[in-house]
Structures are given as C-alpha cells and as structure tokens.
N, C-alpha and C positions, 0 to 999 in steps of 0.2 A: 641568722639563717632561717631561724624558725619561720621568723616575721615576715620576712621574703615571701618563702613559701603560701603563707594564709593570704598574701596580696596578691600572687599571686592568682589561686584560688578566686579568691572575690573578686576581682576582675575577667576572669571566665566565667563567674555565674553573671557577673553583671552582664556583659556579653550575650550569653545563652538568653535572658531576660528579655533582651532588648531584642534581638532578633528572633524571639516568639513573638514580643509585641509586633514588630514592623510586618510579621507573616498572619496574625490576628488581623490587623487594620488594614494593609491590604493584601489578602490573601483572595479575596474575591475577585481583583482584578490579575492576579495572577492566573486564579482558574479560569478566567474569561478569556484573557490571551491566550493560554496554553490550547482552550477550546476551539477558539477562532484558528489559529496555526494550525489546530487538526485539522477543520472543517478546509482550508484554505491547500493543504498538504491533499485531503480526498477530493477537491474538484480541481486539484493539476495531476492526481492520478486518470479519473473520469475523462478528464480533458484531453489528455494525450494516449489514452487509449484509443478516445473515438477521432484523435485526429491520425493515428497509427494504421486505424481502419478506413476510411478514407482515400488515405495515400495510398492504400494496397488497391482497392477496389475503382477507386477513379483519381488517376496523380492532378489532371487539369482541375478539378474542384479543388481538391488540397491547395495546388496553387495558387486558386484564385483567391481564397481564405486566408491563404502566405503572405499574399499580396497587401488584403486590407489592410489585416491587424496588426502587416508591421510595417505599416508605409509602403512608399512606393521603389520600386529594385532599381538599385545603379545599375547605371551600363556601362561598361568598359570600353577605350576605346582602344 
C-alpha cells in the first residue's frame, strides 16, 4: 500500500517536471501564438467596426467591398 502510494507520488512529480520542461523550451512560442491570436482577435474587432460603419453610412460601398473579398454573388434562378 505504502509503495503504491510513493509511485504514485513520483510519477506526479515526474509529470509536473516534464511539463515545466516542455512550457520552459517552448514557451516562447506559446507566447507568440497567444500574442498573434490577440493581435489577429483586435484587427477582426477594428475590422468589423469600420465595416459596421460603412454599411450604415453608405450600404452600396459595403457592397461593393462584399463583393471583392468574398468572391463573386450567386444568382438564383
């Protein structure tokens, strides 16, 4: 029972070890994704602010903008 117990034990610190190492060696690129996802998260807020503004002030620009960026609009028949 004892012995159990202590293996368990050492296999939790082994554990905790290893994932401070894997968050040590790359944790830099963890910061850099998390950074980029912000940065990427504040220019689709900017983005659709000023595309909000836009649509309210002139809808045929909006459109036209609609139009580029996501191809060209099916027509139904």
């Amino acid at each position: 029972m004892l012995r159990a117990i202590f293996m368990i034990g050492l296999f939790a610190m082994l554990g905790l070890f290893a994932v401070g190492m894997v968050f040590k060696l790359f944790g830099g690129l963890v910061g850099l994704t998390f950074f980029i996802v912000g940065l990427a998260l504040k220019v689709l807020i900017v983005g659709g602010l000023l595309y909000v503004g836009i649509r309210v002030l002139s809808p045929g620009t909006a459109e036209r903008l609609k139009e580029r960026f996501a191809g060209t609009r099916l027509t139904r028949y």
